[in-house]
C-alpha positions in Angstrom: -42.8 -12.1 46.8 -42.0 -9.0 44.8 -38.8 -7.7 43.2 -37.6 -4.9 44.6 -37.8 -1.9 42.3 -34.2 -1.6 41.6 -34.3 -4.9 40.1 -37.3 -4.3 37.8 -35.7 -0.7 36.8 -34.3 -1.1 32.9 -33.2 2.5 32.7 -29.5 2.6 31.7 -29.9 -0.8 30.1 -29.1 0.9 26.9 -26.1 2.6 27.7 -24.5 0.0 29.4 -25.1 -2.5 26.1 -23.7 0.4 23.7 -20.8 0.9 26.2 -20.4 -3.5 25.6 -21.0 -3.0 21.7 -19.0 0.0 20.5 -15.3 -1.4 21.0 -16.3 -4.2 18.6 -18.1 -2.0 16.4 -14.7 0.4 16.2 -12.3 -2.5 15.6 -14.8 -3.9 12.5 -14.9 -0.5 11.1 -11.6 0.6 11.7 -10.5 -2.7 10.3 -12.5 -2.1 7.6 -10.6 1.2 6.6 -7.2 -0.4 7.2 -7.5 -2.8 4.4 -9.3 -0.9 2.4 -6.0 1.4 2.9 -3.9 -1.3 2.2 -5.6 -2.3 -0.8 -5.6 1.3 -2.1 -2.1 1.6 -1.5 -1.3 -2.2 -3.4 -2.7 -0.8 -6.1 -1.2 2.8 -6.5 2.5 0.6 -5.8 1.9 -1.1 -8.6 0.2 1.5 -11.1 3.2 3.6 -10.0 6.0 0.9 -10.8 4.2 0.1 -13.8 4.3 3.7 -15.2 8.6 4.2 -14.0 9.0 1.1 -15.8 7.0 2.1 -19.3 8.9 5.6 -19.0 12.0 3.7 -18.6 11.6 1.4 -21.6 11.7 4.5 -24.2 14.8 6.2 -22.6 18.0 6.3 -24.9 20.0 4.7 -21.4 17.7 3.6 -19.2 20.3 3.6 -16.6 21.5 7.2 -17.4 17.8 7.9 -16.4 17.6 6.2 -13.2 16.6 10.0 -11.4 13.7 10.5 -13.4 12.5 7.5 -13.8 12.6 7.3 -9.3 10.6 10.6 -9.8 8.4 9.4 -11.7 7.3 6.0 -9.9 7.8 9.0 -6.9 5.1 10.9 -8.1 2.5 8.1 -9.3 2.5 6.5 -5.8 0.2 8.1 -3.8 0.6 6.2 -0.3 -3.4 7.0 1.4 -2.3 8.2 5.0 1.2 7.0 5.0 4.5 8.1 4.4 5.3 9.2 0.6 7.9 7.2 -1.8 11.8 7.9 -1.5 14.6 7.4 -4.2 15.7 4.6 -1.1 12.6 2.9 -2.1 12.7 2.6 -5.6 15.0 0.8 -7.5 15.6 0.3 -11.3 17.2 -2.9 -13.1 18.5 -2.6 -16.8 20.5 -5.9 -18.0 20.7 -4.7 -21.7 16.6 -5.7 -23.1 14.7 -5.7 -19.6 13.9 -2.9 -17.5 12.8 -3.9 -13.9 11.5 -1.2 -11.6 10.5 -2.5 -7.8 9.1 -0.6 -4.8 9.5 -1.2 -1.6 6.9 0.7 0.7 6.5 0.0 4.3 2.2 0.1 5.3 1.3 1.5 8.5 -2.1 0.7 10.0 -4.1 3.4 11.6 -5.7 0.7 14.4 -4.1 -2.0 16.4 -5.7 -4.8 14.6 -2.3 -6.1 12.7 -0.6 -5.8 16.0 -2.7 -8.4 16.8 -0.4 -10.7 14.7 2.3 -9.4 14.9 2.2 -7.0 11.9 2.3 -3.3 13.0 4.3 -2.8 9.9 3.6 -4.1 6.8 6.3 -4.4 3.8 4.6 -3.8 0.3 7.1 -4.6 -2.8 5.7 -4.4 -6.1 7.9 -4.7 -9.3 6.7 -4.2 -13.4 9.2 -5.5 -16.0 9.3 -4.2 -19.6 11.2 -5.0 -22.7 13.3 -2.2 -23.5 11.9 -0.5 -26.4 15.3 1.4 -28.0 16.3 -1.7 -28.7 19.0 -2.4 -31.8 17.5 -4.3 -34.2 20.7 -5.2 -34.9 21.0 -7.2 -31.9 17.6 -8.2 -31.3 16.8 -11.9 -30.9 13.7 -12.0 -33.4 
């Protein structure tokens, strides 16, 4: 007995395989540029914090400079498709011989993958701590 010729007919077989493939395709290569995005923006938080807190370390009053030094970390961050820095975000810590400058950005991912998981936001905090340089000597322990 003999197939009919419907059965035999592999037109469209192509189509309907891409139309199977492509969602899984998308979410690999959209997944792909999310962390890549997060990466990127790991590393401009803490190239950003890092710079705030080595401008902040040769002030005269590190806490007298607490604007520029937010601008500063404000204009090193460079968030990759996201929302740019605030002063809200930034915050600077002087105890006397330590300067601590944090960040606190908040990563939002282009695809649904973190939703997944429960992660449609994703908090980045990154802090750099530096010895204040204007140091007395007077005062200093060494």
């Amino acid at each position: 007995m003999k197939a009919p010729r419907f059965v035999r007919d592999e037109r469209g077989a192509v189509a309907l395989e891409f139309a199977l493939v492509i969602p899984f395709m998308m979410l690999v290569v959209f997944g792909i540029i999310d962390m890549s995005r997060i990466y990127y923006t790991l590393n401009e938080m803490s190239s950003a914090v890092r710079e705030g807190a080595r401008y902040a370390a040769v002030l005269e009053d590190p806490a007298a400079g607490e604007a520029d030094v937010k601008r500063v970390v404000r204009s090193m961050a460079y968030t990759f498709g996201g929302d740019t820095l605030t002063d809200a975000d930034v915050t600077l810590d002087f105890n006397g011989s330590i300067v601590t400058v944090k960040a606190r950005y908040v990563f939002k991912p282009v695809t649904p993958l973190l939703d997944l998981v429960d992660l449609a936001e994703l908090p980045i905090e990154r802090q750099a701590v530096f010895r204040w340089e204007r140091l007395d000597p007077a005062v200093a322990p060494w």
